[in-house]
TORTI-671902 format. One record per residue (C-alpha): residue number from 1; residue in three letters; x, y, z. Coordinates in steps of 0.5 Angstrom, whole numbers, plus 2048, in hexadecimal, padded with zeros to 3 digits. Layout:
BEGIN
migu/sekol/east/north/up
NUM/ala/X/Y/Z
...
***
This chain:
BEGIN
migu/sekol/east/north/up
1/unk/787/80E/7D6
2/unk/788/80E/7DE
3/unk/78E/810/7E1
4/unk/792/80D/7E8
5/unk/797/811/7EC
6/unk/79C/80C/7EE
7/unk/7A1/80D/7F3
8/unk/7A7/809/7F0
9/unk/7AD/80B/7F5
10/unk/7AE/80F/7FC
11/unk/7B5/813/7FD
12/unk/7B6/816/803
13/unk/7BC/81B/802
14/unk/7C0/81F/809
15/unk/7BE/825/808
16/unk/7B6/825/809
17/unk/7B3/82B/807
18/unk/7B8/82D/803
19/unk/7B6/829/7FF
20/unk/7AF/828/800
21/unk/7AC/82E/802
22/unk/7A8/82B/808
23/unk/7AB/825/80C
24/unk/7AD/828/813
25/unk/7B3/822/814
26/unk/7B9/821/812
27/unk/7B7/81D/80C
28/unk/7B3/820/806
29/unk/7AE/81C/802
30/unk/7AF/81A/7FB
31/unk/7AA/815/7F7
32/unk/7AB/812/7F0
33/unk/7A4/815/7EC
34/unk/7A2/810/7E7
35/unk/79C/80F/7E3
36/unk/797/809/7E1
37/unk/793/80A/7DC
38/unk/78D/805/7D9
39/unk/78C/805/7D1
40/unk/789/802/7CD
41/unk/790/7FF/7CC
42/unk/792/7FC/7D2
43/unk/795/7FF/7D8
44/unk/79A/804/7D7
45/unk/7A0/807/7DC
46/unk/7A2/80D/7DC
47/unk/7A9/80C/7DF
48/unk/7AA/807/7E5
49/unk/7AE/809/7EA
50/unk/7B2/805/7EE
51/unk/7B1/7FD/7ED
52/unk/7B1/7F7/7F0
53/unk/7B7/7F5/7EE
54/unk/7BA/7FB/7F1
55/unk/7B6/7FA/7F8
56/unk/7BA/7F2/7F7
57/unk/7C0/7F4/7F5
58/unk/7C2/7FB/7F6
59/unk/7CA/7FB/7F5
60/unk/7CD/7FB/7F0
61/unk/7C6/7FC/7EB
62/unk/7C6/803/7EE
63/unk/7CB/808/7EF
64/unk/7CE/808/7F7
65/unk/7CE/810/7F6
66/unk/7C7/811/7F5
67/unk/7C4/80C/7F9
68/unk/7C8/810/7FF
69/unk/7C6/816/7FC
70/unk/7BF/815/7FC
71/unk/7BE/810/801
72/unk/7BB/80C/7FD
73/unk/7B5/808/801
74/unk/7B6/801/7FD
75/unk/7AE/7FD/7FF
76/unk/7AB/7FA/7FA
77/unk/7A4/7FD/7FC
78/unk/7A6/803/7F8
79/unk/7A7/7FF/7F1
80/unk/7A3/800/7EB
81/unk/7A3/7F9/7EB
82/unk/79F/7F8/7F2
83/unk/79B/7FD/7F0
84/unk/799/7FA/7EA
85/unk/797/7F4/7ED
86/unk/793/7F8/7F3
87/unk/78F/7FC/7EE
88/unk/78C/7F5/7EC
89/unk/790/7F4/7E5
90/unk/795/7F0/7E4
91/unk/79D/7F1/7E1
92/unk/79C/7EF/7DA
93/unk/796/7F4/7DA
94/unk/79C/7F9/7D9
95/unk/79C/7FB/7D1
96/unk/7A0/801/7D1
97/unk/7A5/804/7D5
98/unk/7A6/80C/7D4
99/unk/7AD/80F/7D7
100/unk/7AF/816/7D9
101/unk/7B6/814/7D8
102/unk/7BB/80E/7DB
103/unk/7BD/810/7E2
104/unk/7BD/80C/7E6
105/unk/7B7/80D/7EB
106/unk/7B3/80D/7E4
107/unk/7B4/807/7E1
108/unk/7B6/801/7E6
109/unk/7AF/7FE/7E6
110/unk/7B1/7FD/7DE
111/unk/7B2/7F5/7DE
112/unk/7AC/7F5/7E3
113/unk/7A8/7F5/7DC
114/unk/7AC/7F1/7D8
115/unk/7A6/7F1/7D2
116/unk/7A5/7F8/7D1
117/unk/7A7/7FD/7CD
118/unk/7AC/802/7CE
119/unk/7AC/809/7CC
120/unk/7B1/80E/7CD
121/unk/7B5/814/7C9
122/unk/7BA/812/7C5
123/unk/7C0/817/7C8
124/unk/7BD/815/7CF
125/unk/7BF/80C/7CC
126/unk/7C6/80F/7C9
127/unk/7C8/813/7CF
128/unk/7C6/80D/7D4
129/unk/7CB/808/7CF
130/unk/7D0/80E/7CF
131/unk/7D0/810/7D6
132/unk/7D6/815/7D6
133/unk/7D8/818/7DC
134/unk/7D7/817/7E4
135/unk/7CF/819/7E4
136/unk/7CE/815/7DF
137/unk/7D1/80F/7E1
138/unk/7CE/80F/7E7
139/unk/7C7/810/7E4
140/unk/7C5/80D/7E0
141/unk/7C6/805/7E1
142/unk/7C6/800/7DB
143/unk/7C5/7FA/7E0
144/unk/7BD/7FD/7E1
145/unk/7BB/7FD/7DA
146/unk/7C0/7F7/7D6
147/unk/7BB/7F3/7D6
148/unk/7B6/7F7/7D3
149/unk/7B3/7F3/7CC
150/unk/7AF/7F9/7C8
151/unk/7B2/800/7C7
152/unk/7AF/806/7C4
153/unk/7B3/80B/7C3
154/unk/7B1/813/7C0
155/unk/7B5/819/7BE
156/unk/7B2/81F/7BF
157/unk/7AE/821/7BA
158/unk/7A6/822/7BA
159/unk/7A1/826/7BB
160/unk/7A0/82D/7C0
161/unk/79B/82C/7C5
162/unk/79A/832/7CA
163/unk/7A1/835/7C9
164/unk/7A5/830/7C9
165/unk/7A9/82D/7C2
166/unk/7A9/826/7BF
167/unk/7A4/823/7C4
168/unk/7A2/81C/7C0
169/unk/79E/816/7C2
170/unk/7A0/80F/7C3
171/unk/7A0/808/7C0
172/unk/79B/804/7C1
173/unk/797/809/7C6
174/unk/792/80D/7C6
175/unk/792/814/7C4
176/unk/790/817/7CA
177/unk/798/816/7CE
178/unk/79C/81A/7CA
179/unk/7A5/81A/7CB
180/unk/7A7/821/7CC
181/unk/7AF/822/7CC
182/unk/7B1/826/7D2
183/unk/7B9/825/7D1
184/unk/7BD/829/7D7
185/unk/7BD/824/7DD
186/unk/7C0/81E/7D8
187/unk/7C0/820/7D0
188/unk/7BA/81A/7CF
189/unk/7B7/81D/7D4
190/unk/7AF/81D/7D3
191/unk/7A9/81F/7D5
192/unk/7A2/81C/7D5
193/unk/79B/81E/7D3
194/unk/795/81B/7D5
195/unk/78F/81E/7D2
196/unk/78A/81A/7D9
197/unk/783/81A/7D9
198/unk/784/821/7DD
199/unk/788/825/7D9
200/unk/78F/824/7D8
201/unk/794/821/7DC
202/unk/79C/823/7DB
203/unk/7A2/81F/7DE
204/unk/7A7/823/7DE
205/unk/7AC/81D/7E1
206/unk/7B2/821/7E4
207/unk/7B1/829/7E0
208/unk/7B0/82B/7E7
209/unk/7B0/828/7ED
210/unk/7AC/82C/7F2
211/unk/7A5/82F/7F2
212/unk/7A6/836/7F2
213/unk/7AA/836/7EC
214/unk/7A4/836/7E9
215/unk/79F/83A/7EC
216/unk/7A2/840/7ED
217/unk/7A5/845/7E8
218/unk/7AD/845/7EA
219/unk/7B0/83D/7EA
220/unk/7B0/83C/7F2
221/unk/7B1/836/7F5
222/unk/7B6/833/7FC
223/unk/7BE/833/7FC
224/unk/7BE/82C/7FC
225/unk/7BA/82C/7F5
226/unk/7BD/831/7F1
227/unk/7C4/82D/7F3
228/unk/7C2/827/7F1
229/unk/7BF/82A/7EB
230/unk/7C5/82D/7E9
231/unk/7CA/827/7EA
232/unk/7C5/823/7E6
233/unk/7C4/827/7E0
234/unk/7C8/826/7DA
235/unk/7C6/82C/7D7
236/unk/7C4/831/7DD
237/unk/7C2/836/7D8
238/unk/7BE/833/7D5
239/unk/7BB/82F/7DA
240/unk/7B9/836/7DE
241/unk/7B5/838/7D6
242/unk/7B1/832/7D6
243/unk/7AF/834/7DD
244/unk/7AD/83A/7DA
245/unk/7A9/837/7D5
246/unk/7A5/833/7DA
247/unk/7A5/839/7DF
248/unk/7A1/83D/7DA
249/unk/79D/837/7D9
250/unk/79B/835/7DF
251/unk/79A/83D/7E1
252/unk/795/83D/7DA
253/unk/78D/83C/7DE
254/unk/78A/83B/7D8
255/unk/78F/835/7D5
256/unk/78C/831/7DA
257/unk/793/82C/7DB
258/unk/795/82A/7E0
259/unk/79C/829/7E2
260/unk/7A0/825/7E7
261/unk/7A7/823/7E8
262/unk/7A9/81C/7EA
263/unk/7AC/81E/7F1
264/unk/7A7/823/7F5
265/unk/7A3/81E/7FA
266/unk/79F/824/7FB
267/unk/79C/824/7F3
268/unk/79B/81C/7F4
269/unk/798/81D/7FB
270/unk/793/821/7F7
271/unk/792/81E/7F0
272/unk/792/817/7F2
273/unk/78C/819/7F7
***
């Protein structure tokens, strides 16, 4: 298997390094880490950032509050979609598309590939459907993935795998990605592991939001970030748990996994090189 780093989505919130830890600006810089993964099977997404139809018709498909917020920079350059195609492959070379959740910067580029299938946990697809109270209203955005065909859902349950419980494979993919629930920042909410030609690769979406979450012994990340954590997570607690268990993960050198987030630009800069 060979694995891509893919940009999907450029936000560029006010408050700069309070929410990246580096821009000297007035606005920070935030990207949508998306994978794509050749398998014998075709090509797989894990997530898709922002869409192209998200780029052509941005009100009302998203929330004004998070467009605002995020200072969502809407270019079709930055789809999966063109991204595919730059790389030499064409759409419908799309089999399989893994989602961490149904946030809105997650799955806008869903209808991008309307042959392929979709998987997601279970609780994450009820919690969209539902979408109970003011957040997650706002989030989760039925006009991005109402046109889907193929759905596979899954509960929590399957095997461990470095610590973590209920890590399972998927239907009609290769044993070597593996679905591992992270729930915490949605109740579906769900981690990625990659098991790539040079040892593990583990998508932890939005576990944590900022490189030294991970590296360091104490949780330690900018204002901006633990805020926006904070007023994301349906269960705060339980999100800081997760982010434990992946601390301990990413700080065991003789586990050989490595684990980035789907927001630190610092982590994409270094992956996708």
């Amino acid at each position: 298997m060979r694995v891509h780093h893919l940009n999907c989505g450029c936000m560029c919130p006010v408050g700069g390094a309070l929410f990246d830890g580096f821009s000297r600006g007035l606005r920070g810089t935030l990207i949508c880490h998306c994978l794509l993964i050749e398998a014998d099977q075709g090509l797989v997404l894990v997530d898709t950032g922002f869409g192209t139809r998200d780029v052509e018709e941005t009100y009302p498909r998203l929330s004004p509050l998070f467009v605002h917020l995020n200072q969502i920079r809407f270019e079709r350059r930055y789809t999966a979609l063109e991204q595919v195609r730059r790389l030499g492959f064409s759409p419908s070379d799309v089999r399989h598309i893994v989602l961490t959740h149904l946030d809105f910067d997650h799955a806008g580029g869903l209808e991008d590939f309307p042959d392929a299938t979709v998987h997601v946990m279970a609780d994450e697809m009820e919690a969209a459907r539902r979408r109970r109270g003011f957040i997650a209203r706002n989030r989760y955005r039925p006009e991005q993935w109402d046109g889907v065909k193929h759905w596979r859902f899954y509960g929590a349950k399957g095997e461990r795998w470095f610590g973590f419980d209920a890590v399972r494979e998927l239907e009609g993919l290769p044993p070597e990605i593996l679905m591992v629930p992270l729930p915490g920042h949605t109740w579906g909410h769900a981690g990625v592991a990659v098991d790539a030609p040079g040892g593990w690769l583990f998508d932890a979406a939005d576990a944590y939001f900022f490189r030294h979450e991970m590296d360091r012994p104490g949780r330690h990340a900018p204002p901006g970030a633990r805020a926006y954590q904070r007023m994301m997570a349906v269960d705060f607690d339980l999100h800081l748990r997760n982010q434990a268990r992946l601390r301990n993960l990413a700080m065991d050198t003789d586990a050989k996994v490595r684990i980035f987030c789907s927001h630190d630009a610092v982590e994409f800069a270094a992956l996708s090189q």
